[in-house]
VMD Tcl script that draws the C-alpha trace (Angstrom):
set ca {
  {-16.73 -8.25 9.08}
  {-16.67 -10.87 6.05}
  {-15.64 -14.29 7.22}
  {-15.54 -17.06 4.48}
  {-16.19 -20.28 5.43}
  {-15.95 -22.57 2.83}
  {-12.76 -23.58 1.94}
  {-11.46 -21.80 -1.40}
  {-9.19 -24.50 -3.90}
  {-6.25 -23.48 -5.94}
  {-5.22 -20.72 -3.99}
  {-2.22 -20.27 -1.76}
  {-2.16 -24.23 -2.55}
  {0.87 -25.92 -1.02}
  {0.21 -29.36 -3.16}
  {3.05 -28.57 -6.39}
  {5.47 -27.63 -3.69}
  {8.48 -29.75 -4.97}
  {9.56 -32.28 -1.21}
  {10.93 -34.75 -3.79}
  {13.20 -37.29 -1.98}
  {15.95 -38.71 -3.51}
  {17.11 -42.41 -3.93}
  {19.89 -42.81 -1.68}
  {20.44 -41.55 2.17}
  {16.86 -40.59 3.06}
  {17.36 -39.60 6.72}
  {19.57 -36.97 5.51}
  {17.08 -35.22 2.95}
  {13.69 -35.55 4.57}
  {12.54 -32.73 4.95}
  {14.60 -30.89 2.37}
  {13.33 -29.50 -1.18}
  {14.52 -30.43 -4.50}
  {13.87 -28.18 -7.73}
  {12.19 -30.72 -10.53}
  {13.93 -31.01 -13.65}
  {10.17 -30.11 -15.41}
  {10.22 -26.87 -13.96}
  {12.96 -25.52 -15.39}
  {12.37 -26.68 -19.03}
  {8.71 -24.96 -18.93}
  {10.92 -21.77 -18.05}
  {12.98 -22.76 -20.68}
  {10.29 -23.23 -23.72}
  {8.46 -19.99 -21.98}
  {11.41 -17.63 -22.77}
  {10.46 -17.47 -26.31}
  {6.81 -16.56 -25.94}
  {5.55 -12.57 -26.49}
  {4.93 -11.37 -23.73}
  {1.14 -10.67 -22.92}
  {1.65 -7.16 -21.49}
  {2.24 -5.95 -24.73}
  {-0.87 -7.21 -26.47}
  {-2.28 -5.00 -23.37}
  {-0.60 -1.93 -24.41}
  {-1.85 -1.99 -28.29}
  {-5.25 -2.64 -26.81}
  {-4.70 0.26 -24.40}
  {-3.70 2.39 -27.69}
  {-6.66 1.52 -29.71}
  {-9.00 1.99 -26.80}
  {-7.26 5.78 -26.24}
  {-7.75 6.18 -30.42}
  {-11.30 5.40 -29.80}
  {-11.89 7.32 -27.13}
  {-10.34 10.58 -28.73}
  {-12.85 10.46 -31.80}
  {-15.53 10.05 -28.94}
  {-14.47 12.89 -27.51}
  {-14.36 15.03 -31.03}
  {-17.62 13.80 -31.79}
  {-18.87 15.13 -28.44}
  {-17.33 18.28 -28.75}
  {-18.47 19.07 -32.13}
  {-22.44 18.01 -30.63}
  {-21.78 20.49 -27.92}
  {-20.44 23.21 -30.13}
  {-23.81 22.66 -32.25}
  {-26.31 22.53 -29.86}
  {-24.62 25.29 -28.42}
  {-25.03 27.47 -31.64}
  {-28.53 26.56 -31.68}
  {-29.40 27.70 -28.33}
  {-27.76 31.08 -29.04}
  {-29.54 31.16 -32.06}
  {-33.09 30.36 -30.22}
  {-32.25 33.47 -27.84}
  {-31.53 35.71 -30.63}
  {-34.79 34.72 -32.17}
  {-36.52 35.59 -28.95}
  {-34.71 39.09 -28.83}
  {-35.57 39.60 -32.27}
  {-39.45 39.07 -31.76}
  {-38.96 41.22 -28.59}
  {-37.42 44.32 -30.16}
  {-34.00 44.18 -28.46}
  {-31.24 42.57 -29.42}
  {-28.85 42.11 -26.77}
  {-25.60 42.86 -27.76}
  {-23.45 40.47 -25.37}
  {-25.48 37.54 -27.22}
  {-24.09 38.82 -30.46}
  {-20.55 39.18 -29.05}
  {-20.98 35.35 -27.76}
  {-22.07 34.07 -30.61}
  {-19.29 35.86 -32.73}
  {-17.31 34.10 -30.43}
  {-18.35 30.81 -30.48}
  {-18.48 31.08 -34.20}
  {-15.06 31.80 -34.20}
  {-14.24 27.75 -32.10}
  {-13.52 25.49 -35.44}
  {-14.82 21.99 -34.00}
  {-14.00 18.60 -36.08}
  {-15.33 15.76 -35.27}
  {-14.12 13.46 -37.87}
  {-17.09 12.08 -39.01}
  {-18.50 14.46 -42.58}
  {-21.82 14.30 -41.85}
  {-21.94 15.52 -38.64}
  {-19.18 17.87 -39.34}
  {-22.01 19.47 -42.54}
  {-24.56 19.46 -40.06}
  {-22.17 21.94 -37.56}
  {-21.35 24.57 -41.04}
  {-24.50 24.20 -41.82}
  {-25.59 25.49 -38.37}
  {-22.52 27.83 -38.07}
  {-23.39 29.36 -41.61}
  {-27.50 30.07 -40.37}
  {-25.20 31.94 -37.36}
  {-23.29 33.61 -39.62}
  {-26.16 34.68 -41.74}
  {-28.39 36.13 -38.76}
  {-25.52 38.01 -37.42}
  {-25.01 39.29 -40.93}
  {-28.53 40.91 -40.94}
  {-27.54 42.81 -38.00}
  {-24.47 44.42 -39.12}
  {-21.29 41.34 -37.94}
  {-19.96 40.10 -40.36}
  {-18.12 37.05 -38.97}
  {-15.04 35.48 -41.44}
}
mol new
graphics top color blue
foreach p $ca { graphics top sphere $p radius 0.5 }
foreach p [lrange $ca 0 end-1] q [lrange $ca 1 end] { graphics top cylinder $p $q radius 0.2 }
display resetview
């Protein structure tokens, strides 16, 4: 167990609560509190003021904006690297003699995923790599659209 023990300022402090006595019969309000008049006129001035929360929320928006082209981006690296891998094992099959045909049916497949990232260059670089697909399945008889 955590016990603090040096005293921590500003918090829970009691010091602003408002005992104000009046002028007049003190025996009668001793102990009693008052609301200041300064109180109420910061509430006052403060009712005009945006609100902070909704700064938040357009901060909240952009971050979600930012995070969804993040996202795309990642996706369309997958997709890519993906592409390439099948391609690699194709390459391998080739140089074996046997081409599997459950690689060529997932790579149809993939081929057929369209994956934007919003960004062109990295969006060339994934047609680029999804037309070298296309062209290595063409040699073996798929022709992919």
């Amino acid at each position: 167990m955590l016990v603090r023990s040096t005293p921590v300022s500003g918090l829970n402090s009691t010091s602003k609560v408002g005992t104000k006595r009046r002028k007049g019969s003190e025996g009668e309000q001793a102990g009693a509190f008052a609301v200041e008049e300064e109180t109420t006129t910061v509430a006052q001035s403060q009712a005009g003021v945006p609100t902070p929360s909704l700064q938040g929320v357009d901060s909240l928006l952009a971050l979600q904006q930012m995070d969804v082209q993040v996202d795309d981006k990642r996706r369309a690296v997958q997709h890519g690297n993906k592409l390439l891998d099948q391609l690699d094992a194709l390459r391998i099959d080739l140089l074996q003699g046997k081409v599997q045909p459950e690689r060529l049916e997932r790579l149809v497949g993939n081929l057929s995923m369209q994956v934007k990232s919003g960004n062109p260059g990295l969006d060339k670089v994934v047609e680029d790599i999804e037309l070298r697909a296309r062209i290595e399945l063409a040699k073996l008889g798929h022709y992919v659209e």
